[in-house]
N, C-alpha and C positions, 0 to 999 in steps of 0.2 A: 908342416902339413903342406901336401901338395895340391894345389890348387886346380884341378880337373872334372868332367863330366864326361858323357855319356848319355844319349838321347835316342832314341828310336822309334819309328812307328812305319805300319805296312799300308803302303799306296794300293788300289784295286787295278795298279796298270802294269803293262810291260818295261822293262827295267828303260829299256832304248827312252820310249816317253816318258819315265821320269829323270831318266839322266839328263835328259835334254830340256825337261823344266826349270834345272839348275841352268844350263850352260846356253844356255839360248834367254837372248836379255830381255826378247818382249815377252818370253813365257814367265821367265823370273819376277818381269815389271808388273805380271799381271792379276800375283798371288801374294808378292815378298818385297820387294823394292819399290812399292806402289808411289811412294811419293819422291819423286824426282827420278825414279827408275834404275836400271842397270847401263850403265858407258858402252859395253860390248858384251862380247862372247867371253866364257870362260875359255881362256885355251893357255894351254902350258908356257910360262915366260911373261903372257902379259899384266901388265894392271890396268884393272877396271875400278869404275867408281860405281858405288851404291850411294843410292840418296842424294845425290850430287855432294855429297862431302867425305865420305869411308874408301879409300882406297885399297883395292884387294890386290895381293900377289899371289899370282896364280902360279904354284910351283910344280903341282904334277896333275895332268890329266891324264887318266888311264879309263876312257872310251867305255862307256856303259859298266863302269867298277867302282873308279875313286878319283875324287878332287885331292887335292891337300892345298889349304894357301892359306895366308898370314892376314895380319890385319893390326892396326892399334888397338891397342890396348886403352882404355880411358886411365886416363893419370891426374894426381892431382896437381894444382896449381905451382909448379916452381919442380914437377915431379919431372926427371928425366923421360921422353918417352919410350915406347918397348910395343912390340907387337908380340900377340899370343897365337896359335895356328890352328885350324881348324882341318878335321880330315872328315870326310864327307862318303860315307860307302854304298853301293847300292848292291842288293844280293837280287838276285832273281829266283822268286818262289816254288815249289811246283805247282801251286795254284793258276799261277799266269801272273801274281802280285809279286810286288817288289819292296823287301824291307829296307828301308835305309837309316843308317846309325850315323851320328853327328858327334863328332870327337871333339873338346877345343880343351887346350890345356895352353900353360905357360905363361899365367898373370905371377906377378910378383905375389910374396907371401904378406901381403900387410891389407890392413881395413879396405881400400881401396880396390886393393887385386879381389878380394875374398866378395865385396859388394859387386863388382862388373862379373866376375865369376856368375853370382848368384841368377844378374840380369840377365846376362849371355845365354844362358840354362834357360832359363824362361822364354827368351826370344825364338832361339832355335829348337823348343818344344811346340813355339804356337807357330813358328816356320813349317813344319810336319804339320799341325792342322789345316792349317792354312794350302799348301800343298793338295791336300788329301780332298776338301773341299773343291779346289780347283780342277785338279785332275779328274776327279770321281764325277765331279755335280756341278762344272761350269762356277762355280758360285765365288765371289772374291769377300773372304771373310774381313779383311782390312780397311773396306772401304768405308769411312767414317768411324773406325774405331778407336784412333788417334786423335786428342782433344784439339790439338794443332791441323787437323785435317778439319774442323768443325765452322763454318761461316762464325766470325765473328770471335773465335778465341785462339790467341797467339799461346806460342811457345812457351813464354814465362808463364802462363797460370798452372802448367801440368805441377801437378806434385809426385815428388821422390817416393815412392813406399816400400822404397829398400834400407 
């Protein structure tokens, strides 16, 4: 089985502003990387950090169209590591909106791969709302929605519910 997804949802904005929600780090910081934010710009060749710990390689930037870039993979304990790649599209509608579809494929085929697979899907579905809030209505869906963002509760109490 190949371990793949496929995501999408339509922004109410012109494709240029939301391409540039990705690739511009304080727009990124300020809907999706919200805690510890984005290192730089998305541009083709470099790596950036998310979170201050996720290293992104930004392998194709094509200007108001498509990202493509890599990323680790989570692995487990004694697990060689591997990154899986993400393609990133923005169509421009005839509405004046713009659909964009979130491609990530190339986890290994075992428990592990098929689990971060699962997470990834769910991240980069509530990246699009998140997005969509931000863009449309000013508003940062993220902020405090992470237990770890909360006064008073660290990292270790979050539970797994994958």
């Amino acid at each position: 089985m190949t371990l793949e997804f496929r995501v999408n949802g339509r922004i109410a904005k012109p494709v240029a502003e939301v391409f540039d929600a990705v690739v511009n780090p304080d727009k990124l910081s300020g809907y999706f990387t919200t805690i510890g934010g984005a290192s730089g710009p998305m541009v083709e060749g470099a790596t950036v950090t998310w979170w201050n710990m996720a290293p992104v390689l930004v392998d194709t930037v094509e200007q108001n169209a498509r990202i493509v870039f890599r990323w680790d993979a989570m692995v487990e304990e004694g697990e060689d590591p591997y990154r899986t790649r993400v393609e990133m599209r923005f169509q421009p509608l005839d509405d004046g909106g713009t659909m964009v579809t979130i491609a990530e494929s190339g986890w290994r085929e075992n428990d592990r791969g098929q689990k971060s697979s699962y997470m990834n899907c769910e991240g980069w579905s509530q990246m699009l709302a998140c997005m969509k809030a931000y863009l449309e209505y000013g508003i940062n869906l993220r902020q405090g929605y992470y237990p770890s963002e909360l006064k008073g509760v660290v990292a270790s109490e979050q539970q797994d519910f994958v």
